[in-house]
N, C-alpha and C positions, 0 to 999 in steps of 0.2 A: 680839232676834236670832232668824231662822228656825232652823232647822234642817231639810234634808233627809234622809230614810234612804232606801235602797234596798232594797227587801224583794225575792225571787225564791219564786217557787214552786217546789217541787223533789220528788220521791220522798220519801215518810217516810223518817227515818234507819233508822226500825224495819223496814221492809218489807225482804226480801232482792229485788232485784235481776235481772229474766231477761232472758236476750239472744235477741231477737228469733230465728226462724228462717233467717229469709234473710241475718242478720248486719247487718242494716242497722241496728241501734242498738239501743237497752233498751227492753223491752216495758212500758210504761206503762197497757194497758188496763187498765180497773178495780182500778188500784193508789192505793191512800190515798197523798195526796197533801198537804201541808204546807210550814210556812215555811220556810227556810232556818236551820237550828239557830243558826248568824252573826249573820245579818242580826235575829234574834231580840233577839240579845244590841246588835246594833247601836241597833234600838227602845227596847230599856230604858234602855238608858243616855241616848241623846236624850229619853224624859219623864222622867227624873233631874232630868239639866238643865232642865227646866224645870220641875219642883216645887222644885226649891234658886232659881228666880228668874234663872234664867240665859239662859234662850231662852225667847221668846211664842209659839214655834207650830212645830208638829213635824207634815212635811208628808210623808205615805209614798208613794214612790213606787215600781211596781213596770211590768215589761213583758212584752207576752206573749200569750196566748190571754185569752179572756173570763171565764176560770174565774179568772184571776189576782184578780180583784173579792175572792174569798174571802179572800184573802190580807192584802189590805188593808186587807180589813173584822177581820182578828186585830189587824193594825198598830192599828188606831185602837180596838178592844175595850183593848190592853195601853195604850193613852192618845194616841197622834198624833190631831192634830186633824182632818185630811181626807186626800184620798187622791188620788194621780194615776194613773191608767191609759195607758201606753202598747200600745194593743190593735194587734198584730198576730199572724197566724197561720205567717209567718215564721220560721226559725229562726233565733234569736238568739246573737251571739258575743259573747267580750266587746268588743270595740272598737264594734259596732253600739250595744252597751248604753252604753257609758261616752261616744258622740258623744250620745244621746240624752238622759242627763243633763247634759251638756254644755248642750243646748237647753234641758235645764228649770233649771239654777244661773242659765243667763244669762236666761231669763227670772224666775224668781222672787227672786233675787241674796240667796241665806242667809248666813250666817254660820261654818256648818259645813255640811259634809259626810258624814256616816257610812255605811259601809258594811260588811258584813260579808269576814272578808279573804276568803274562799272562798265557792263553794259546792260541796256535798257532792255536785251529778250531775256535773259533771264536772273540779272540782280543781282549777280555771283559774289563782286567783288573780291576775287581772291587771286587772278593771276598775275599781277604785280608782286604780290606778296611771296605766292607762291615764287615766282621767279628770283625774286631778291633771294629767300631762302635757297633755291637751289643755287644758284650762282656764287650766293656767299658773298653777296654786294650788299652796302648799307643802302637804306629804303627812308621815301617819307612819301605819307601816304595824303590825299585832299588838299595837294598845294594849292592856295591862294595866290601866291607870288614864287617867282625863282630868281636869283639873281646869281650869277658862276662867278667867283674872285678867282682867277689863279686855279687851282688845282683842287680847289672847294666850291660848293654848290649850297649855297644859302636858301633856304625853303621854309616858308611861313605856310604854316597849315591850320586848321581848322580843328579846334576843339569844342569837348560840352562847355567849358569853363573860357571861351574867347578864342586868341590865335595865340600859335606857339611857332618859335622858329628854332630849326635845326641846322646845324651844319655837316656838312657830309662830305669825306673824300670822295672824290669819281674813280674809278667810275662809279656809278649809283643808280639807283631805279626809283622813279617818282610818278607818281600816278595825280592825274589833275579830277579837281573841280570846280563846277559851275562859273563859280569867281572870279579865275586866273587872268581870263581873256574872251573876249566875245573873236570868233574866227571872221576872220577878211571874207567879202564875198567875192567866189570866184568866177573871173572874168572868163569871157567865150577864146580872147588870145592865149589866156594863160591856158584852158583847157587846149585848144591845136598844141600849143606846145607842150602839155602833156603826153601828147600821143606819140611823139617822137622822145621823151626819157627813155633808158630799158626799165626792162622789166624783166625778172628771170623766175623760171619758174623752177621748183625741186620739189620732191616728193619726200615724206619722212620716212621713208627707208633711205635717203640722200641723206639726212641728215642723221642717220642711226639713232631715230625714236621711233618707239611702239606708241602711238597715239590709239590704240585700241580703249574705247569706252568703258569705265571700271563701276558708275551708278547706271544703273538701268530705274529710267521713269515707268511706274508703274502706271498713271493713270493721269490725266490732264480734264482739269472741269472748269467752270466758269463759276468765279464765284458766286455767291447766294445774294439775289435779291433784297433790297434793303425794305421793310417793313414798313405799312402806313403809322402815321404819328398819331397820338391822341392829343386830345387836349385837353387839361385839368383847371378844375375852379380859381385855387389855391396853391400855396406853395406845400402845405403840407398835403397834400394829397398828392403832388409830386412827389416829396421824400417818401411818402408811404412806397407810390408806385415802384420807386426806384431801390427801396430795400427789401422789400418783399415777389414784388414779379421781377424785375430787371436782376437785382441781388446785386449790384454793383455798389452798396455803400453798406 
């Protein structure tokens, strides 16, 4: 069984964040740049599966600018066997993203799907979903656990009300959280031998998707300053404050 992951390049989590001056988005100039902390966790747990003997080949795919190469060369240092690059310079949404894996599930037809549920530049959480939907594959979204019997994929997830677990024909699409796995640190032999995997690159018009941008951001700000505190005699002078200026109760 293959398995696909979807890896994203993104802002370190470590890095803080600046907003452009003209408002037009997050300044990324010479900001360390790294995998998606998710999709991280997505990688591990797919070469899992295939050191338990569950899946023959763990194929990382990522899209985006030409820097993205780096990213996938992490994928396949922490164990994916090659890598796919959809290069464009493009900005990318999720539905753009999730038709393009679309194009590569039905070309290379895995067995699973993993993706990380989020990413951390903009909190989408939708191209997993999105994907499953267009594919027409069963989904389960914030696994804790995965365990494959057979031709089924057991998936304990995360609810308001505790965990729930699902079963699912594969192929499938499952998007990980925090939980699932803490990722292997990768070693400097594993990265050399990274660098000798392939790696192919294709563009989406190769893959016959229009990933042309459908929301346009109008305006990008830094949230609002958090106010000084007061402090009050009593408790009711608290409740006062809190019904009458705050209006929260």
């Amino acid at each position: 069984m293959k398995i696909i992951v979807a890896v994203k390049r993104v802002v370190d989590y470590n890095v803080k964040v600046r907003v452009k001056g003209d408002g037009t988005g997050v300044d990324i100039a010479s900001v360390k740049m790294s995998m998606n902390p998710f999709d991280e966790i997505a990688v591990e747990e797919a070469v899992r599966l295939k050191e338990k003997g569950v899946a023959t080949e763990v194929i990382a795919v990522s899209a985006g600018v030409a820097q993205c190469q780096e990213t996938l060369r992490t994928a396949m240092a922490i164990g994916a066997d090659r890598g796919i690059l959809v290069e464009t310079a493009a900005e990318l949404q999720p539905l753009a993203v999730a038709k393009l894996l679309k194009a590569l599930v039905d070309k290379e037809q895995p067995g699973l799907i993993i993706l990380g549920k989020q990413a951390v530049d903009d909190d989408a959480n939708q191209t997993g979903q999105m994907l499953a939907a267009l594919a027409d594959l069963p989904q389960a979204t914030f696994a804790s656990k995965v365990e494959v019997c057979g031709d089924k994929v057991n998936v304990t997830r995360e609810v308001d009300g505790g965990l729930e677990t699902l079963s699912l024909s594969t192929p499938a699409v499952i998007t990980t959280d925090l939980r699932l796995n803490e990722p292997r640190y990768v070693t400097l032999p594993n990265i050399m031998k990274a660098k000798r995997k392939p790696l192919v690159i294709v563009k989406p018009e190769d893959l016959g998707v229009d990933a042309t941008p459908r929301l346009k951001t109008l305006k990008v700000s830094e949230p609002a300053g958090r106010k000084a505190g007061v402090k009050v005699p009593d408790v009711a002078t608290l409740v006062d404050k809190l019904r009458n200026e705050a209006k929260v109760i």
